[in-house]
C-alpha positions in Angstrom: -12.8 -34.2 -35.7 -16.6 -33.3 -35.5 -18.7 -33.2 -32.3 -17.5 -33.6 -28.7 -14.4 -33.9 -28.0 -12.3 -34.3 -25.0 -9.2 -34.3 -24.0 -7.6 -35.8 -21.0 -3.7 -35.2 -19.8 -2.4 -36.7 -16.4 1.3 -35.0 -16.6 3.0 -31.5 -16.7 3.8 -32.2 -20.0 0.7 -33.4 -21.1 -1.2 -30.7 -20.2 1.7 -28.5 -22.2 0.1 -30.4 -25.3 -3.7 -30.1 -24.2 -3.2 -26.4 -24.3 -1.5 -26.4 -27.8 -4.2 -28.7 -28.5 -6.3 -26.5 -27.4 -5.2 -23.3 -29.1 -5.8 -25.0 -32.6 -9.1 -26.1 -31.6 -10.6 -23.9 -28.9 -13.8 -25.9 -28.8 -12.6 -29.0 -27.0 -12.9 -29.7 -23.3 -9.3 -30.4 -21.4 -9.2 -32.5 -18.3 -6.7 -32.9 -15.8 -5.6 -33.6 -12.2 -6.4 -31.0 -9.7 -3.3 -31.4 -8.4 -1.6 -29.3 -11.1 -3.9 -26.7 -11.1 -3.0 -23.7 -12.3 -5.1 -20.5 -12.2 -3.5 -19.2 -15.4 -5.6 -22.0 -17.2 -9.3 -20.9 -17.0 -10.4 -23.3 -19.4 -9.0 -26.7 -18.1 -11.5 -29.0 -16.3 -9.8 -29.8 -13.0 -10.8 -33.4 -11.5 -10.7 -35.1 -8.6 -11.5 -38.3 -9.2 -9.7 -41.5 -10.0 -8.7 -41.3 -14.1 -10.2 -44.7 -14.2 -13.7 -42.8 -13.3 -13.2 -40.1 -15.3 -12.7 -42.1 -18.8 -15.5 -44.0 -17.5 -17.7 -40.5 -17.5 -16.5 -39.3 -20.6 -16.4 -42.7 -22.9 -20.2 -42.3 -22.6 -20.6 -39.2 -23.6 -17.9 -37.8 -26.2 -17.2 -38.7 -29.9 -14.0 -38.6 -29.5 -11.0 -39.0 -26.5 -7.7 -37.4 -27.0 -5.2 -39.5 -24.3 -2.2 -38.0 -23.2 -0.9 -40.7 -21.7 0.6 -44.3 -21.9 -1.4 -46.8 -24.9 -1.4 -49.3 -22.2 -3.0 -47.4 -19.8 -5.8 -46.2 -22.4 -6.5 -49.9 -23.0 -7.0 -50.9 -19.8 -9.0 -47.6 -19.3 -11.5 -48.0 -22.1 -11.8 -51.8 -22.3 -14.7 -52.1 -20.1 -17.3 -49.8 -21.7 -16.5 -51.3 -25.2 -19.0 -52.1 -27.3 -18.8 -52.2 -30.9 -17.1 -49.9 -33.9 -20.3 -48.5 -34.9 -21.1 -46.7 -31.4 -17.8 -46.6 -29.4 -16.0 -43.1 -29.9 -13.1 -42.6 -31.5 -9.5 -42.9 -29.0 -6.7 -41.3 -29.9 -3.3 -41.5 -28.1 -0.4 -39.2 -28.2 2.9 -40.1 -26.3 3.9 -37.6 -23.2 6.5 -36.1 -25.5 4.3 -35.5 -28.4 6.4 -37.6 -30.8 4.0 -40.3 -31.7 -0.2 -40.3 -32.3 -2.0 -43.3 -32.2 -5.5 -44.3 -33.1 -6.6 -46.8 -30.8 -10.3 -46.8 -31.6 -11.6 -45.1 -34.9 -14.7 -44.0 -34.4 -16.8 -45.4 -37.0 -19.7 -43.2 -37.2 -19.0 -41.5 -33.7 -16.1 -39.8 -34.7 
């Protein structure tokens, strides 16, 4: 995966797998709620906002989305601000448990 990438997690055990994400590919930016905040995590982007306004932010701006969180949820996150295959970013889902990935958008040419 090339370009900007981000990665958001909205569960303890999702941001266990943004970190491991993370470790492998140390370029990425990690979001997740403030509310699990942890100062041994320097590098996660802590938010405050609704998740609803954060995809919103970072649909616009990133190649690619790394979703830590329910398929149905990304849908309904993402469906207002698609466009078409050529300019949307890529969306990829992986399960709470890490057990299944899922390319919900591809990325064309963004990612």
């Amino acid at each position: 995966m090339t370009g900007n990438t981000a990665v958001i997690a909205i569960t303890r055990h999702g941001i266990d797998i943004a970190n491991r994400i993370m470790e492998k590919m140390p370029e990425i930016q990690v979001y997740a709620p403030i509310k699990y905040a942890d100062q041994s995590m320097p590098n996660m982007n802590w938010f405050k906002e609704q998740t609803s306004q954060l995809v919103a932010n970072l649909f616009k701006k990133n190649d690619a989305l790394i979703c830590i969180f329910s398929l149905g949820a990304v849908v309904r996150l993402i469906a207002p601000f698609l466009v078409d295959k050529k300019t949307d970013p890529a969306v990829i889902v992986i399960d709470d448990k890490a057990h299944f990935v899922i390319s919900a958008l591809s990325g064309h040419l963004g990612g």
